[in-house]
Every structure is written in structure tokens, then in C-alpha cells.
C-alpha positions in Angstrom: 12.8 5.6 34.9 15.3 8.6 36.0 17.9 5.5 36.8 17.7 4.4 32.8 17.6 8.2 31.3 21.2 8.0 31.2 21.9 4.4 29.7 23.0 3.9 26.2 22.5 0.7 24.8 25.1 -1.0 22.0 24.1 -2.2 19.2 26.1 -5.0 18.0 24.3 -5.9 14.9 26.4 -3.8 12.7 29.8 -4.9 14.1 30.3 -7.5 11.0 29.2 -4.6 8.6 32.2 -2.4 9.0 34.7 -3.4 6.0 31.2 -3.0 3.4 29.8 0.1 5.2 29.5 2.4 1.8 27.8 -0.7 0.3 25.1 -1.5 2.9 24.9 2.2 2.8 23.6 2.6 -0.8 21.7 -0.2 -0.6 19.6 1.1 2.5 19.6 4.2 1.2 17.9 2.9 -2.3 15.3 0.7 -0.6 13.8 3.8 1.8 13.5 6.4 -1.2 11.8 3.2 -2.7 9.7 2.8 -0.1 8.8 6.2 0.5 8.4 7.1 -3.8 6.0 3.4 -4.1 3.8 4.3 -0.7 3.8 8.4 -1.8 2.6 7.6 -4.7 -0.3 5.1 -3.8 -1.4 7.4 -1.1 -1.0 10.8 -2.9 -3.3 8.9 -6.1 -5.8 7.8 -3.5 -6.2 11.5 -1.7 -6.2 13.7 -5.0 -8.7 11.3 -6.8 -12.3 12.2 -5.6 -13.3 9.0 -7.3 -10.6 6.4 -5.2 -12.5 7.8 -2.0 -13.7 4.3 -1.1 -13.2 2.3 2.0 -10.9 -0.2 0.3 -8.5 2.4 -1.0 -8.9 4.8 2.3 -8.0 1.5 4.8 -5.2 0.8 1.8 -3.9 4.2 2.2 -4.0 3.9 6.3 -2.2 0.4 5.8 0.8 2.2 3.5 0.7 5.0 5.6 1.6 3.0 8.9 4.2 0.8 6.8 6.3 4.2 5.7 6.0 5.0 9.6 7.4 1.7 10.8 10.5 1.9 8.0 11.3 5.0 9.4 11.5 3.8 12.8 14.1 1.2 11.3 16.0 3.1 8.1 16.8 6.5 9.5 18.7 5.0 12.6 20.8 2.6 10.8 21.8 4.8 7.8 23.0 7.1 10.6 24.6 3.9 12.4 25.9 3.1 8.8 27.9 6.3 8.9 29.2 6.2 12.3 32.1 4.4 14.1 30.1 3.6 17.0 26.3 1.9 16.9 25.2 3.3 20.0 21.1 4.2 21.1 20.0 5.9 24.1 17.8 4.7 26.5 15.3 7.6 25.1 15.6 6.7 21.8 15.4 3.2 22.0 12.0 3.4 23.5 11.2 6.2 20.7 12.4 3.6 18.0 10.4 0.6 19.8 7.2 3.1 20.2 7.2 3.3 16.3 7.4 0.5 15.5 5.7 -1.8 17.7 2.8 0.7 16.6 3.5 -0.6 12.9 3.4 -3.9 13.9 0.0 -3.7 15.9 -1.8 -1.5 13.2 -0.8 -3.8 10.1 -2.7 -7.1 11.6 -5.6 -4.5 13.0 -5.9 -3.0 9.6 -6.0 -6.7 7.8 -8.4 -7.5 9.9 -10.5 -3.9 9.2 -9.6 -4.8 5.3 -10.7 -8.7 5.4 -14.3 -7.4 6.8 -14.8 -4.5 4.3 -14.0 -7.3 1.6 -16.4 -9.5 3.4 -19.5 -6.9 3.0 -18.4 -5.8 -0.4 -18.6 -9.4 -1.8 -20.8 -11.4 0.5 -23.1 -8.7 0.7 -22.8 -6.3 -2.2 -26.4 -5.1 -2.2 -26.4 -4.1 2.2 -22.4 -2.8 1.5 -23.1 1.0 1.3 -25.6 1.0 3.9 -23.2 -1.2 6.2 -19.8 0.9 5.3 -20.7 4.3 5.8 -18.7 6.9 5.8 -18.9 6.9 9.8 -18.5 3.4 10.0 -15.0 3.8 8.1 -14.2 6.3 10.5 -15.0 4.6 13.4 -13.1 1.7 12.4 -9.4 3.9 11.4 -10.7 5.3 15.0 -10.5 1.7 16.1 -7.2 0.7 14.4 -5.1 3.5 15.6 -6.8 3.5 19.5 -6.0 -0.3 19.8 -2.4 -0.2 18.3 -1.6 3.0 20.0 -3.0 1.7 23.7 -1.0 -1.7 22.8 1.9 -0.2 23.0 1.1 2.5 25.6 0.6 -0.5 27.9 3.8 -2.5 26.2 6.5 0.6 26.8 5.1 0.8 30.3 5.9 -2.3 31.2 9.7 -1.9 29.9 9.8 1.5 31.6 9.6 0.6 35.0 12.7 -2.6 34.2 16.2 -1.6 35.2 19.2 -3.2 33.5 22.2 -4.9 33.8 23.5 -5.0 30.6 23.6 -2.4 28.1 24.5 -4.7 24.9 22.1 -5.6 22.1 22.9 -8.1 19.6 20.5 -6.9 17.1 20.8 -3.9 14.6 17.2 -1.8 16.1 15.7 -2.4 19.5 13.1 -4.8 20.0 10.9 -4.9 23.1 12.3 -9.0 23.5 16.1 -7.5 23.1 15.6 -5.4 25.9 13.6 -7.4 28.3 16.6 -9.7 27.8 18.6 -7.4 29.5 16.7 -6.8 32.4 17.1 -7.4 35.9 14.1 -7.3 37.3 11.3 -9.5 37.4 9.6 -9.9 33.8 6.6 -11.9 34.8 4.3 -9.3 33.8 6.0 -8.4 30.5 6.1 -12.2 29.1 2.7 -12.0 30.4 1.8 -9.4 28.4 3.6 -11.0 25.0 1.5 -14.0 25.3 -1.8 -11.5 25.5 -0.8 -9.8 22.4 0.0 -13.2 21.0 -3.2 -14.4 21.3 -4.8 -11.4 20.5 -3.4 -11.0 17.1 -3.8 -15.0 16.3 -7.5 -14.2 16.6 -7.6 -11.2 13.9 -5.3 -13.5 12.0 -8.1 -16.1 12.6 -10.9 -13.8 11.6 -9.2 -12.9 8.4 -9.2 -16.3 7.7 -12.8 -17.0 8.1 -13.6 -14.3 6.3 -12.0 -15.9 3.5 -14.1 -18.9 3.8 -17.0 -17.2 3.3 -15.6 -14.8 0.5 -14.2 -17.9 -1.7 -17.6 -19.2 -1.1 -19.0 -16.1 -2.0 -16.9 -15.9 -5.5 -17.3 -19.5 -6.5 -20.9 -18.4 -7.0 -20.4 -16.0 -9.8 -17.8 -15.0 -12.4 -18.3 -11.3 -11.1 -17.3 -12.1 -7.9 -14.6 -14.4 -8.7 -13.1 -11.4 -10.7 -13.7 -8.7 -7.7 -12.4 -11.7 -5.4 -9.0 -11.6 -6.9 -8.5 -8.4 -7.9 -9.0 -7.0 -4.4 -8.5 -10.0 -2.2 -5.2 -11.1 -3.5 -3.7 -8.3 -2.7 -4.8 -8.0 0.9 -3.8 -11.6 1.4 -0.2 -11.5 -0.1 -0.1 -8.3 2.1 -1.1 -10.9 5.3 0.8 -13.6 4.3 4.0 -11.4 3.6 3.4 -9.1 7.5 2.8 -12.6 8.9 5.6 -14.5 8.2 7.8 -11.6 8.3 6.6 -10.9 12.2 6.9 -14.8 13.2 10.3 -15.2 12.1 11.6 -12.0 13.7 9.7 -13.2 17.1 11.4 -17.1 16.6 15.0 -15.3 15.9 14.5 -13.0 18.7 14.0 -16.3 21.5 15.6 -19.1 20.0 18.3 -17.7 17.2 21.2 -18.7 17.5 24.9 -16.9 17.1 25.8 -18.7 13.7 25.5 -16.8 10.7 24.8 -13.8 13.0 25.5 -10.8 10.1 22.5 -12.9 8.0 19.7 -13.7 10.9 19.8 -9.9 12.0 19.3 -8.7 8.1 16.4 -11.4 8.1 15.0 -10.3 11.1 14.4 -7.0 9.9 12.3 -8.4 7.1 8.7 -7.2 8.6 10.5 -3.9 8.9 11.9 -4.0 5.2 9.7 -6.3 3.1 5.7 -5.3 3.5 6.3 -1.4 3.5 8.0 -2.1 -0.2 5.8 -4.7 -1.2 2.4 -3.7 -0.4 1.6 -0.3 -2.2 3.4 -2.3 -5.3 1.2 -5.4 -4.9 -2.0 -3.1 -4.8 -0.8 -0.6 -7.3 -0.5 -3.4 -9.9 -3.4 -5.5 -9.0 -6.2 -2.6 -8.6 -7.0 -1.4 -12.0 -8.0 2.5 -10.8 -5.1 2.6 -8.9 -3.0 1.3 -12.0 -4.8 3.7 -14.3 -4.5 6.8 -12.0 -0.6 6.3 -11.5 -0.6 5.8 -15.4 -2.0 9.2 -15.8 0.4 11.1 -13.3 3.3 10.0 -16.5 1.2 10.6 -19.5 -0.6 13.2 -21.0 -3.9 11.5 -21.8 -7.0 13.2 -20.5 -8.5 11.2 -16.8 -11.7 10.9 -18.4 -10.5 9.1 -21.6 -8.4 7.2 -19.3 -11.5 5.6 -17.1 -13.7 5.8 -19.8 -11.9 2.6 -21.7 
């Protein structure tokens, strides 16, 4: 560890950026204030409305809130990279930036998974869902989310920690705990090890979610009430899935078998799960969840709350 304080690491990702820098500037600049105004505003509507203090909208807030994290991680050190002559990252915050985000990555499928089961109860079992989703319960299980994601990547960063290097020279525009282990040295038995765990660990939430679902378009096909609550609440959560998903598994196929064609465009793609679901998710809820949709309305007109949720 005292051996790697000093490194700084390239980043080469930016190198075919330099003649349109002021362009990819305002571009990035425009879609993190979008990010931050659209998952702001979800979560701020959620916290001052007594009435949106429900599981769903308290695990949607936690899922918004941990997107807005993991853009950070990405947007703030390339608009700075954007602005500089040099893309260069120190060893120190490298691991800071991987911290972040792998902590984004791990608490989006852990929160699906939290939201799939509270969709589960509310729909398969509407009449037991208060007494099942208490307000402990839903503590226990943000508890859950944040514990697991946080000791993921506790045991992840340890595991590059103790690496040293021989190359200093990423061709990506962030660092990625794959990136990095690429440039290693030492033995990395224990960290592809570790990949395949957490692989398999997030295929079985993936797995859960999905039957979950059985049961819940079982559950729907049963009544015209519960088709409704099925896709007003459950569309959303699986765009949200389906959008994270993808995202993830094409940044994980880029990272071990991309190639150097077309390099400028794979490295803007393979920030998609850093880019994409923090933008898209507050916006696919906010439109599809009618007192979210309402409350938002309210914040730009003038017309009374209660008029508003009476109609």
C-alpha cells in the first residue's frame, strides 16, 4: 500500500476528445445538473410529502439517492479531466472513485431486489402487506442494502490494495476495478475469484426479481385492480432493472473482451450504467406514479395540495 501512494495512473480515454473538448464539456455538464434537478426533485417530493412516506417511494428515494452518488463518482472527475491538458488520477483517488461507484453498482441490484419483494407483498398479499412491511422491516432492509453493498466493496478495494503495478496506463476514461487489476503484477487469483462471487451473487437477486414477477403477473391477471397497481408500480422498477442490467453487462463484456476499434465510442458506451439509470429512473417513476406526478405538479402551480389529490 505505501509502494502505490505515490502512483498516478493515465487515463487514456479522453485522448481522442481533445479537438471537441468545449463540446463534450457542455454536454457533460447538461446531463449532471439533469441528473441532479430530475433525482432532487423525486427525492425532495418524497421527504416533504408526509403522505409519499411509503415503502415504495422511501426504497425509490434510496434507489435515486445511490444513482446521484454513483454519477458523481463518474461526472465530477471528467468535467475536471475535460478542462485539463493532462487526464491523470492518483492512486488515492482512483480507489476513492472505484469505492463510489462500485457502491452504486452493488446497492442498485440490492435495492431491485428490496423493491421486487415490497411489490411482491403489496400485490400478492395486499391484505398481510402492512403487517409484513413495517416500518422496522423497511429499516432493516435500507439497513440490509447499504451493509451488503458497502461490505462488497470493503472486501473488493482490499483485494486491489494489497496488488502492486507495472503499468500505470488506463485505457478507459474512470477507473474500474477490471482496468486496474489489468495492470497488476501480482497474482490475481483471489480477485477474479472474488468477481465470479459477486457474479453469482447478483445473478441470484437478478433471479429473485424475476420470480417475483411470476408470481406478481399471476397475481394481476387475477383482477383489473391489480393489473392497474401492477403496471403502474411494477413497470417502472422493471425498466429501472432492465436499463442497470444491461448497462452493467456491457461495461463488464467491454472491460474483458473490447476491443481497440472504435475506441472514443466503446469507452462513452461503457459509461452507460454510470450515465443512463441515474437520468432515467427518477423520470421513469416520476411519470408513471400518479402521487409522485401530482406532487411535482403542485411544486409549479398554484393549486391547493388538497384539491390536487382530491380529483
Amino acid at each position: 500500500m505505501n509502494e502505490n501512494v505515490d502512483i498516478v495512473f493515465v487515463l487514456q480515454g479522453l485522448n481522442d476528445s481533445v479537438t471537441n473538448r468545449q463540446i463534450y464539456f457542455a454536454f457533460a455538464l447538461m446531463s449532471y445538473l439533469v441528473t441532479i434537478l430530475v433525482n432532487l426533485t423525486l427525492i425532495l417530493t418524497v421527504c416533504l410529502d408526509k403522505a409519499l412516506h411509503q415503502p415504495m417511494y422511501i426504497f425509490m428515494c434510496n434507489l435515486c439517492f445511490t444513482g446521484l452518488c454513483g454519477a458523481s463518482s463518474f461526472y465530477l472527475k471528467l468535467l475536471l479531466d475535460l478542462l485539463a491538458d493532462a487526464h491523470l488520477i492518483t492512486y488515492t483517488g482512483c480507489l476513492t472513485q472505484m469505492i463510489f461507484t462500485y457502491i452504486y453498482i452493488y446497492s442498485q441490484f440490492t435495492s431491485l431486489t428490496v423493491m421486487a419483494y415490497d411489490r411482491y407483498l403489496a400485490i400478492c398479499q395486499p391484505l398481510r402487506y402492512w403487517a409484513l412491511m413495517t416500518g422496522q422491516k423497511v429499516a432493516l432492509l435500507l439497513l440490509l442494502t447499504w451493509c451488503l453493498s458497502l461490505l462488497e466493496t470493503a472486501i473488493g478495494t482490499v483485494l486491489i490494495v494489497r496488488l502492486s503495478f507495472c503499468s500505470h496506463r488506463i485505457a478507459r476514461i474512470f477507473c474500474t476495478n477490471w482496468e486496474v487489476v489489468k495492470l497488476s503484477c501480482s497474482d490475481t487469483t483471489a480477485n477474479n475469484l472474488y468477481s465470479i462471487v459477486i457474479i453469482i451473487l447478483h445473478s441470484l437477486q437478478i433471479i429473485i426479481i424475476l420470480v417475483s414477477y411470476v408470481h406478481l403477473t399471476r397475481s394481476a391477471a387475477r383482477s383489473q385492480t391489480d393489473r392497474r397497481k401492477f403496471v403502474q408500480t411494477c413497470s417502472p422498477h422493471l425498466a429501472s432493472l432492465l436499463v442497470f442490467s444491461f448497462s452493467v453487462l456491457f461495461d463488464s463484456f467491454y472491460s474483458r473482451y473490447g476491443g481497440s476499434s472504435m475506441a472514443a465510442l466503446q469507452n462513452a458506451l461503457s459509461a452507460e450504467f454510470l450515465v443512463v439509470p441515474p437520468i432515467v429512473n427518477p423520470i421513469i417513476y416520476g411519470m408513471n406514479l400518479h402521487h409522485i406526478r401530482t406532487r411535482i405538479r403542485l411544486w409549479f402551480t398554484t393549486e391547493k395540495p388538497q384539491r390536487a389529490f382530491s380529483k
